[in-house]
C-alpha positions as CSV (number, residue, x, y, z in Angstrom):
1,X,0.0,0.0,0.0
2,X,1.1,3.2,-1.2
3,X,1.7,6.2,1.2
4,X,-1.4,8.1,-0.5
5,X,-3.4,5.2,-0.2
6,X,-2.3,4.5,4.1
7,X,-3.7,8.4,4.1
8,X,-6.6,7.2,2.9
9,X,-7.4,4.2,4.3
10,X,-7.0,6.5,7.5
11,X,-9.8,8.2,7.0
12,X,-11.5,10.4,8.7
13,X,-8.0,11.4,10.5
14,X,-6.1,14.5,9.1
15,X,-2.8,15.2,8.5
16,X,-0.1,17.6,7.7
17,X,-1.5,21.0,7.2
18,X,-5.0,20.1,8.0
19,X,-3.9,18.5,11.3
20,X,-2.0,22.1,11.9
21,X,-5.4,23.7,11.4
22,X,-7.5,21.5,13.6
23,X,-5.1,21.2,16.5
24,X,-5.1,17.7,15.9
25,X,-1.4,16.0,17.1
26,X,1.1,15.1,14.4
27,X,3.3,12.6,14.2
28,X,6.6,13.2,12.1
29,X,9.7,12.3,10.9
30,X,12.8,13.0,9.7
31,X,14.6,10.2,7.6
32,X,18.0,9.6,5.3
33,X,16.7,10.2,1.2
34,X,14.1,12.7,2.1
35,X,12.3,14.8,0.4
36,X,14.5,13.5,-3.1
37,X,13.9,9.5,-2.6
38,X,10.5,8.9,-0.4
39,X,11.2,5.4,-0.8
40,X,11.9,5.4,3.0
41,X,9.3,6.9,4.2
42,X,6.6,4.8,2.5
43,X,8.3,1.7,3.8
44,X,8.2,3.4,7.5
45,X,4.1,4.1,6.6
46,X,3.7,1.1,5.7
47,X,5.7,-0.6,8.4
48,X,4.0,1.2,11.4
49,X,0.6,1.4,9.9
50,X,0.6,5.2,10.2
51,X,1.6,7.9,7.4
52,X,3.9,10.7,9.0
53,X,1.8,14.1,8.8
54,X,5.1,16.4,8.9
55,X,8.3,15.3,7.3
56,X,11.2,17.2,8.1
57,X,14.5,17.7,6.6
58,X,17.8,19.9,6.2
59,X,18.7,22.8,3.9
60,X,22.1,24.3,4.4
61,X,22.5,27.9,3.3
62,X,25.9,27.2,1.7
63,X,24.2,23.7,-0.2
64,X,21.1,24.5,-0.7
65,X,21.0,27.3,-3.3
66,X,16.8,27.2,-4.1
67,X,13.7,26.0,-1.9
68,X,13.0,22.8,-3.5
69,X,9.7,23.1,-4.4
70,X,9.0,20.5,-6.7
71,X,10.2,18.1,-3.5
72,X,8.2,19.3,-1.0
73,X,5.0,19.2,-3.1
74,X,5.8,15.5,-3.3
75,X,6.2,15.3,0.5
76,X,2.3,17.5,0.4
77,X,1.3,14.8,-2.3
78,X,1.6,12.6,0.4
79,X,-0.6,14.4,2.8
80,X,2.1,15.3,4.8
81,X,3.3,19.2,6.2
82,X,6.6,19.7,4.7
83,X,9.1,21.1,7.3
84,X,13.0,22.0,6.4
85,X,15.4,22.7,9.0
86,X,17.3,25.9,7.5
87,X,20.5,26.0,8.6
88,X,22.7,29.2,8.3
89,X,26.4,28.0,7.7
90,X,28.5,25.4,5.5
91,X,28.3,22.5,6.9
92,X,32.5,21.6,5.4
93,X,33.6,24.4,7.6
94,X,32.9,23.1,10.9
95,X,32.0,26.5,13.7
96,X,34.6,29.5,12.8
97,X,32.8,30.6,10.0
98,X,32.0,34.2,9.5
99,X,30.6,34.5,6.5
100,X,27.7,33.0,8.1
101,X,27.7,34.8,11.3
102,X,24.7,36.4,12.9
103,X,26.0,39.7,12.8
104,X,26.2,39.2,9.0
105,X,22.8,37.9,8.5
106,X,21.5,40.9,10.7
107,X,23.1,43.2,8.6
108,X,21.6,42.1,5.6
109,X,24.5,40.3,3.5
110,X,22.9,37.3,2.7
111,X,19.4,39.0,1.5
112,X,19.9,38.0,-2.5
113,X,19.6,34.9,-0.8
114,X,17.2,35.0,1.8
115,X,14.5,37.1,-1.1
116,X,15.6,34.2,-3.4
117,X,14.0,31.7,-1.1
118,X,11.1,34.2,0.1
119,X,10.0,34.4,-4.1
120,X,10.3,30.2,-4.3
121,X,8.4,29.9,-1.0
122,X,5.8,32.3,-1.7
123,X,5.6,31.2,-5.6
124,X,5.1,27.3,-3.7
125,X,2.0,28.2,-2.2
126,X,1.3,25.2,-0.1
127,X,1.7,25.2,4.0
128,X,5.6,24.9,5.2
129,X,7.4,24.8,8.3
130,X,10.4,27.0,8.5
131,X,12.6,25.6,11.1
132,X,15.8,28.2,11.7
133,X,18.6,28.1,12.8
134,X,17.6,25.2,15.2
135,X,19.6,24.1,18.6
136,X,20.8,27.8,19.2
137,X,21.2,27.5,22.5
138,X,23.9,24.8,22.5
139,X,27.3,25.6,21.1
140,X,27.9,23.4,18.3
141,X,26.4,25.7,15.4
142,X,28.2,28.6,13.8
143,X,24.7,30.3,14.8
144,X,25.1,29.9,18.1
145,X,26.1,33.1,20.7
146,X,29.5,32.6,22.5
147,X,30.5,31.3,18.9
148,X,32.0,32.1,15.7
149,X,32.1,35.7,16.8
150,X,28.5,36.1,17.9
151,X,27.5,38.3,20.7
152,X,24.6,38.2,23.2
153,X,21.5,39.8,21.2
154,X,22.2,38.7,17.7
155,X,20.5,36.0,17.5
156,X,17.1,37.8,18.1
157,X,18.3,40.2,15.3
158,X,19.4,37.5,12.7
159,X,15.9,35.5,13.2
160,X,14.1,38.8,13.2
161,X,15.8,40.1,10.0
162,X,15.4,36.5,8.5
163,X,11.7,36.6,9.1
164,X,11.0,40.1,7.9
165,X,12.5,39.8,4.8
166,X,10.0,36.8,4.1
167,X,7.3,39.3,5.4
168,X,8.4,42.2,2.8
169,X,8.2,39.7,0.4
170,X,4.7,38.8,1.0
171,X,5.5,35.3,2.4
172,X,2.3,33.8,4.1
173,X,2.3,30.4,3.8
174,X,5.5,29.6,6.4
175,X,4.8,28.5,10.1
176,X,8.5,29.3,11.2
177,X,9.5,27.3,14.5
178,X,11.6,28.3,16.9
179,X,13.8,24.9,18.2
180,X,16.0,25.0,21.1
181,X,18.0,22.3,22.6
182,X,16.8,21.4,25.4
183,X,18.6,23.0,28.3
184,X,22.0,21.6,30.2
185,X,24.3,22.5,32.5
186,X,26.4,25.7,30.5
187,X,23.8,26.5,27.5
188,X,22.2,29.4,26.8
189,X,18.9,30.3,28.8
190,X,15.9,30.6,26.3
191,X,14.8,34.1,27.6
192,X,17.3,35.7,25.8
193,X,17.3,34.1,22.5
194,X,14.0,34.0,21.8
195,X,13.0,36.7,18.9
196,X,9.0,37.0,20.5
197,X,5.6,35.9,19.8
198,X,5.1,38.1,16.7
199,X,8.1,36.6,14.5
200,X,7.2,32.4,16.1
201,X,4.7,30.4,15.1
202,X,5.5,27.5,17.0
203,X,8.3,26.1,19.8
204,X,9.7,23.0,19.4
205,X,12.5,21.8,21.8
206,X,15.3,18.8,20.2
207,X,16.3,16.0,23.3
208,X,17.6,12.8,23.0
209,X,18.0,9.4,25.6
210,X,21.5,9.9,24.9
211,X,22.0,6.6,27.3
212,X,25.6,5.9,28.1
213,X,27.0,7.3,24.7
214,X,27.9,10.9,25.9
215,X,30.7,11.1,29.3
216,X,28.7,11.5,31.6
217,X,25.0,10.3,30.4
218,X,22.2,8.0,31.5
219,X,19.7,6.4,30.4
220,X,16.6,9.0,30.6
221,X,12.6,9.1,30.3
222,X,11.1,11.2,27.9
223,X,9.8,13.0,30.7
224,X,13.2,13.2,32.1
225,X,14.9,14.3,28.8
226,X,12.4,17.1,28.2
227,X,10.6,17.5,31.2
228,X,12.6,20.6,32.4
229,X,13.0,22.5,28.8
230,X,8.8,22.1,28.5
231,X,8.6,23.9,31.4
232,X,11.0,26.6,31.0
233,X,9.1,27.2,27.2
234,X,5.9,27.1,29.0
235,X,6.9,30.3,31.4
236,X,8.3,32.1,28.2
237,X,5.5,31.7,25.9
238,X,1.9,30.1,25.0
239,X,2.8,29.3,21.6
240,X,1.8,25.1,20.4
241,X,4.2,23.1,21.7
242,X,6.3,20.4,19.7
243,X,9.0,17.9,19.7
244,X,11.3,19.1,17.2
245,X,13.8,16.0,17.1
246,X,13.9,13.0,19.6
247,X,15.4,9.3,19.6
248,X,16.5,6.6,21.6
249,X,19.3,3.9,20.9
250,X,19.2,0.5,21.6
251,X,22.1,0.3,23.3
252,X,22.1,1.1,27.4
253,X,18.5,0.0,28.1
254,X,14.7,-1.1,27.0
255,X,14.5,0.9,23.3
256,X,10.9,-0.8,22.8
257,X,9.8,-0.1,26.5
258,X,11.0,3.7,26.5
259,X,9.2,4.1,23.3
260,X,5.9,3.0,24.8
261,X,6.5,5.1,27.7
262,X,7.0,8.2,25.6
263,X,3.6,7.3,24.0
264,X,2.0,7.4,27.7
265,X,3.6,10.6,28.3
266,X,2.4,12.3,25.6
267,X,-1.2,11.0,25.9
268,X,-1.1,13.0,29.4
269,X,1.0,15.9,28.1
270,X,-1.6,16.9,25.3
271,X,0.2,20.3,25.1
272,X,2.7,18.6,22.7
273,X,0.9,19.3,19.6
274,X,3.6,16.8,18.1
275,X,6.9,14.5,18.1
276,X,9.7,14.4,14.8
277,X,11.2,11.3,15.5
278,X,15.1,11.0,14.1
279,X,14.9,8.2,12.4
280,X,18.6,7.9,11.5
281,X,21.6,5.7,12.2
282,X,24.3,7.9,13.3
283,X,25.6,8.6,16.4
284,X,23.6,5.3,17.4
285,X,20.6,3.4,15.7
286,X,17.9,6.0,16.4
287,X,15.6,4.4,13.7
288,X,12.2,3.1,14.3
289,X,12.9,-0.2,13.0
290,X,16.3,-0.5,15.1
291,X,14.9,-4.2,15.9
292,X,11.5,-5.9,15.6
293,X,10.8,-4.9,19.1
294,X,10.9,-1.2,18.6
295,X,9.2,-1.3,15.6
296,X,6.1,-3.2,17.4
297,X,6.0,-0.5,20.3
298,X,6.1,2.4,17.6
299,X,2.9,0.6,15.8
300,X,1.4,-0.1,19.0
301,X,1.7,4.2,20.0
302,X,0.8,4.8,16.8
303,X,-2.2,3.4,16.7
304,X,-3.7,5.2,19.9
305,X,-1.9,8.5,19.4
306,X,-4.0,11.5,18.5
C-alpha cells in the first residue's frame, strides 16, 4: 500500500496541514533520502501502519542554493506538512565561520539569498514549516552566541531580520518554529534568545535518551529528557508546543519499553501538539525499525496517538 493510499485508508484522521489547522497532534519524521527518494518513508508508513503528517528535513545555506519546491509538493502529495530545517552555515567548515555569522545575517548580507528563497516559497503556495537556525542554545552551530564571533543579542536580530524579509516579500504560507536544545548544564537560557511571539509560530524543543553514549550520560525518560525544557518554554510563551527532534538507541536500556513510555507521556501531556522522531543511524541506531521490538511499540503508540 502506497503512502497516498495509508492516508486514505485512515480516514476520517487529518494530516499535515489540516492537522495544523485543527489542532489535531502530528506525528513526524525525519529520515536519510528525504524529500528527493521517499522510498523510505513509504516503507516506515507502511511498516508502522501510520503515514507521517510532517516530514522534516535539512537545507544548508551554503548547499542548498533554491527552496526545493517541486520536492516538497511531493512530501504534500503525500498528505504530509513539509518542514526544512534551514541551517545558516556550510556544513564543510565546521563552527569558525563568518561568512555565516549572525551579525552578517542581521546586517543584511545574505538578502539576494534569503529574497531568493522568500520568491520560491511564496511562488510554492502550499503550508511549510520553517525551522531556523535550530539548537541555538547549544554551542555546536556557527549560529550559536559565544561562537564564531556572535554576541549576546544577535540572534534575536538574525531570526528577526530573517523573518521580515519573508514578510516584505509577502510570504504567508510559512509557520516558522523556533527549536531549542533542550537545556543543560552551561547553554544558553531561552529568555534571551527568543525573537517573540510576533516573529514564532510554533516552539519546538530537540532532546535525545543519549544513554551511556555521551561522558557523563544515563539512560533517561522522555519525561526526564524534556521534562525541564517544557517547562521553561511554558513560562516564556503560549505558543503550540512540539518535539522538534527526539530518539533513543538500543544500546544502554529497553529501546521498545521507553518508546511505549513516551507514548504514555504524551497521551497525558496533550500540550505537545507533536513529536519528529530522528529516524537515523548515526551517532547510534535512532531508527524506528532498530529491531523488531521497537518497531512493534512504535505501531502499537501509533495506533492510539492523537
Amino acid at each position: 500500500m502506497g503512502l497516498c493510499a495509508l492516508l486514505v485508508a485512515a480516514a476520517p484522521a487529518l494530516t499535515g496541514a489540516a492537522a495544523h489547522a485543527e489542532g489535531l497532534r502530528s506525528w513526524g519524521v525525519s529520515m536519510p533520502g528525504v524529500p528527493g527518494d521517499l522510498n523510505g518513508l513509504q516503507a516506515l508508513a507502511e511498516a508502522t501502519g501510520r503515514a507521517p503528517a510532517e516530514v522534516m528535513w535539512y537545507a544548508a545555506w551554503a548547499t542548498v542554493p533554491d527552496f526545493p519546491a517541486a520536492d516538497a509538493a511531493r512530501v504534500a502529495a503525500t498528505g504530509a506538512l513539509p518542514q526544512v530545517t534551514w541551517e545558516p552555515w556550510d556544513p564543510s567548515r565546521g563552527l569558525r565561520q563568518s561568512t555565516y555569522s549572525l551579525a552578517s545575517i542581521a546586517a543584511g548580507k545574505h538578502d539576494r539569498y534569503l529574497a531568493r528563497w522568500a520568491d520560491q516559497v511564496r511562488a510554492y503556495g502550499g503550508p511549510l514549516v520553517l525551522r531556523l537556525a535550530h539548537e541555538m542554545n547549544g554551542s555546536w552551530y556557527p549560529w550559536a552566541e559565544g561562537v564564531n564571533g556572535n554576541k549576546a543579542g544577535s540572534y534575536v536580530k538574525a531570526w528577526r531580520h530573517v523573518h521580515d524579509v519573508f514578510a516584505a516579500r509577502g510570504v504567508h504560507n510559512v509557520l516558522w518554529a523556533w527549536s531549542p536544545n533542550v537545556p543543560y548544564p552551561g547553554s544558553t537560557a531561552f529568555a534571551g534568545l527568543y525573537p517573540g511571539d510576533a516573529y514564532v509560530d510554533r516552539v519546538a524543543l530537540d532532546g535525545y535518551n543519549w544513554a551511556d553514549l555521551q561522558a557523563g550520560s544515563t539512560w533517561q525518560s522522555f519525561a526526564e529528557v524534556f521534562g525541564a525544557g517544557i517547562t521553561q518554554l511554558q513560562a516564556l510563551t503560549s505558543r503550540p508546543l512540539f518535539i522538534g527532534e527526539v530518539g533513543c538507541p538500543e544500546q544502554g536500556g529497553d529501546k521498545a519499553a521507553w518508546v511505549r513510555d513516551m507514548f504514555a507521556t504524551l497521551a497525558e501531556r496533550p500540550e505537545i501538539r507533536g513529536v519528529v522522531w530522528f529516524d537515523h543511524a548515526k551517532e547510534a541506531d535512532w531508527r524506528v525499525d532498530s529491531s523488531p521490538a521497537s518497531l512493534a511499540a512504535f505501531r502499537e503508540g501509533l495506533a492510539s496517538y492523537s
